[in-house]
N, C-alpha and C positions, 0 to 999 in steps of 0.2 A: 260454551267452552272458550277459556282466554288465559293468556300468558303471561306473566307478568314480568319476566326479561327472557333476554336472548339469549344469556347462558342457560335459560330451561331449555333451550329449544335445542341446544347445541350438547346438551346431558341426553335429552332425548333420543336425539342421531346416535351417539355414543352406545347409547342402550339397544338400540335397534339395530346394531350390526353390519349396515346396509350398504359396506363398500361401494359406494358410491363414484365414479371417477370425473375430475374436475380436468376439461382441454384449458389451457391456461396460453395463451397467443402472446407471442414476445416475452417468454418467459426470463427470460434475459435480465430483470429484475429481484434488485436485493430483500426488498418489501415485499416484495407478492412471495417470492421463492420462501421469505421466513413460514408467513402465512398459512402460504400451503404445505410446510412441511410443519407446522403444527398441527392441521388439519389432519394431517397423517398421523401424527400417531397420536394424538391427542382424540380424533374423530375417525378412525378406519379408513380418511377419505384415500383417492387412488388418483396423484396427480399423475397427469399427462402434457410433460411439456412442451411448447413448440416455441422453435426461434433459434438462434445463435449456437448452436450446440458444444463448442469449445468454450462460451462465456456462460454458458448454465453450467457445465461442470465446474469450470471456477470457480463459480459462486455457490457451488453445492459446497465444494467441497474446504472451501473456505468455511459455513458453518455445521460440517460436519455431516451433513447432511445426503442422503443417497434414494437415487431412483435407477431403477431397473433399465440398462440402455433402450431396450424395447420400448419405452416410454418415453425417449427423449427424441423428437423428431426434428431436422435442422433445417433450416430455413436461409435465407438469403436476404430476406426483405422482410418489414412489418406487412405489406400486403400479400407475401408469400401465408407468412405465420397465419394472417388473419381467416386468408383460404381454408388451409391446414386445418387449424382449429373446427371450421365449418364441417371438413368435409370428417373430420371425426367423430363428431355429430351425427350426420346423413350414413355413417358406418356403421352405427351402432357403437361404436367402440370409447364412446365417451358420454356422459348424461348432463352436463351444462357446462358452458364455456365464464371463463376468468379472462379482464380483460389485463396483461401487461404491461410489457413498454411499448407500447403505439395511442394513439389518438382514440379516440371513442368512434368516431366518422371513418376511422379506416378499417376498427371493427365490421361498424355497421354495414358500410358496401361488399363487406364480403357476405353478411350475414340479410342484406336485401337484394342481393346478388337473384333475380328470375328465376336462374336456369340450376344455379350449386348452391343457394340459399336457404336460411331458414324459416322465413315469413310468407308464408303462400297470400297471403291476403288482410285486408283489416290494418291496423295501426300497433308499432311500438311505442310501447310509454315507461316513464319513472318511475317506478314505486320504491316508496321507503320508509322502512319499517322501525319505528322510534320506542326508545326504552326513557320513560320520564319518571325522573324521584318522586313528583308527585301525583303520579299519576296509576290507578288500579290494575293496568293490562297495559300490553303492547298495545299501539296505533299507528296508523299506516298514513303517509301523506304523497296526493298524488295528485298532479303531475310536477315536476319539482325541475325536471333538468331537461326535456328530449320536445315536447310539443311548446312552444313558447307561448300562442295566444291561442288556445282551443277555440273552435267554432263549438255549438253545441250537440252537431252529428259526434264531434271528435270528445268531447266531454261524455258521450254515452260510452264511448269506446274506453277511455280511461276509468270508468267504475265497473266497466266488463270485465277489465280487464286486473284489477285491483280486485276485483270483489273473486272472479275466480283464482288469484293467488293466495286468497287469507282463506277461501274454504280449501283449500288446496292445505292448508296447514291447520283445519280440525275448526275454523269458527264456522256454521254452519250459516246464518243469516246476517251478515256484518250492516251493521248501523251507519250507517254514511252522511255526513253532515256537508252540504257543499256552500263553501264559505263566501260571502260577501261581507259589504262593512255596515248592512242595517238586515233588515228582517223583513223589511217592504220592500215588494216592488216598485221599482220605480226606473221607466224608459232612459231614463238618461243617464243609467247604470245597466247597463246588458247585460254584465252578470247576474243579475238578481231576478231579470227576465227570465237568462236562463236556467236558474237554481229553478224557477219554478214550475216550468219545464220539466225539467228530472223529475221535479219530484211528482207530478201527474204522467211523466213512459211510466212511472215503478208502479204508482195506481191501477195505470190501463195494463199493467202487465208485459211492457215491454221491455224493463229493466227488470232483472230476476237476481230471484235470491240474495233479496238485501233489502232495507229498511232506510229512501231518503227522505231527509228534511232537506228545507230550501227554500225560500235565502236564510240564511243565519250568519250573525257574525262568531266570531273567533271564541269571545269570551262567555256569550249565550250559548253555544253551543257545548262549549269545557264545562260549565259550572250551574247544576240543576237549580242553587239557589238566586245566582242573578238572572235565570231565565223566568225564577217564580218572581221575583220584584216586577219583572219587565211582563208580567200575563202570558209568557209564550212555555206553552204545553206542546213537549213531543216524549216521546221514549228512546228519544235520539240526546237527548242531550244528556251532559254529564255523562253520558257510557259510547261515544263514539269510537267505531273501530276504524274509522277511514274519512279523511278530512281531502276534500276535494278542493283544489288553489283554482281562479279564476286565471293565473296566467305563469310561466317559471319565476316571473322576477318575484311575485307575489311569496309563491314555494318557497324560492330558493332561500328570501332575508328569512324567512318565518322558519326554516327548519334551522338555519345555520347560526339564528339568534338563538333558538332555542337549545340549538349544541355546544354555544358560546357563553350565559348567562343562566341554563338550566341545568347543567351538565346533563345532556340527553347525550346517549348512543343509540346509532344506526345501523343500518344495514340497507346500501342500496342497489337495487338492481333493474332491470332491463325485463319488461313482460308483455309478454303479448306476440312473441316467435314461438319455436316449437319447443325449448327450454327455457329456462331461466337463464340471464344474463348478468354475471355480477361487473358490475362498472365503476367500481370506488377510485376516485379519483388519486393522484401518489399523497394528499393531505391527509388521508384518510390513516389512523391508527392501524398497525398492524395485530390488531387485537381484534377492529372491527371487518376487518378484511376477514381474519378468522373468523369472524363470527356470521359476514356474508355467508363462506363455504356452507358453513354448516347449514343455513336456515334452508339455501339451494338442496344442500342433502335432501332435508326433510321435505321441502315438496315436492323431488323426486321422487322420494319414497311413501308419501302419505304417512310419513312417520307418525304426526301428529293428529290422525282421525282414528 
């Protein structure tokens, strides 16, 4: 099972009903605040604002826009909102957090907070979820923005953690390619050491529920007939659902050339807490901001299995 953009996914939510509510931290924001109220009525979602609460009604009311006071929580501080948001989470009262006007790190301390937090254990990573014109399905690339240089304990954890988000949205064994710049190992590239690693935990059965190759580069892995030039047979290539970066900077040029030169759209978010985390930077389109909301919907809701 596989998608071929985000707007499926977000007709999906739409169809499925599943009032959803997004805690959205420093809501205080013009861009986020559009987003989420297209999510609203456009996706049933239920925002939950927290932050400023005399500058959220302004700017509600500036585009016209309305939320039920009960839903507007006021705050004092981006480390107050970031709490907030948290603890509406641990209330039940919210099913994943939107991040707003604050820093991503001031998110996160409240959200690796021990004692009021929401990561008991294990690693937060990036994932992000790309719609390519030339490409069959969504695909997923990870780690892009949050682990800089993975060890390879922490690269087990980033396909854990990526691989239970896309079954989370109906692909049932996701193909994972983890990327280097040859196809040989070789010591004096670690990464390639460690592709092949991964790819004997998945053999011995300690990576589950997913199918890796490794080492492969970028263009052998995209494209089943210069894999066949080059003699390299997998059923990972050409159909990969999830491309694993040896480090962020690697991620970061590789997804944001691709957003710049391929017109690809995203959706990025924060996995591996006890929700989804959406973390689009203010560069980010408010169109894919909307499109974040929703895909969070659906793996709330398993919309998509």
């Amino acid at each position: 099972m596989y998608y071929k953009s985000l707007n499926e996914i977000a007709e999906a939510v739409k169809s499925a009903k599943s009032n959803k509510r997004v805690a959205v931290a420093a809501a205080e924001d013009e861009h986020v605040l559009n987003a989420v109220m297209y999510a609203k009525k456009e996706g049933g979602i239920n925002p939950i604002l927290v932050g400023n609460k005399n500058k959220i009604k302004d700017l509600l009311a500036h585009m016209s826009g309305s939320v039920d006071d009960q839903d507007i929580f006021d705050s004092n501080s981006v480390e107050e909102s970031a709490a907030l948001a948290v603890k509406l989470i641990k209330d039940h009262k919210a099913d994943f957090i939107m991040k707003g006007m604050l820093h991503t790190s001031t998110l996160f301390k409240a959200i690796l907070n021990k004692e009021m937090g929401l990561c008991d254990s294990g690693l937060i990573t990036h994932f992000t979820l790309m719609e390519l014109p030339k490409y069959h399905k969504l695909v997923a690339f990870s780690d892009i923005g949050l682990v800089i240089s993975p060890t390879l304990q922490q690269k087990k954890v980033i396909i854990e953690n990526a691989v239970r988000t896309l079954r989370s949205m109906g692909i049932d064994k996701p193909k994972v390619a983890v990327l280097t710049a040859v196809e040989e190992v070789n010591p004096k590239m670690p990464e390639t050491v460690d592709a092949k690693e991964l790819k004997e935990m998945s053999m011995r059965g300690e990576i589950l529920d997913c199918i890796i190759e490794g080492p492969v580069s970028f263009d052998i892995a995209a494209n089943k007939e210069k894999a066949k030039i080059k003699g390299f047979s997998s059923e990972v290539v050409g159909d990969v659902d999830l491309y694993i970066v040896p480090s962020v900077v690697t991620g970061n040029v590789l997804v944001k050339a691709l957003k710049e030169y391929a017109g690809a759209k995203t959706v990025g978010l924060a996995v591996g807490a006890k929700v989804p985390i959406i973390v689009s930077s203010r560069a980010t389109s408010e169109n894919e901001k909307y499109l974040s909301i929703m895909t969070c919907a659906a793996m709330e809701t398993n919309t998509l299995n």
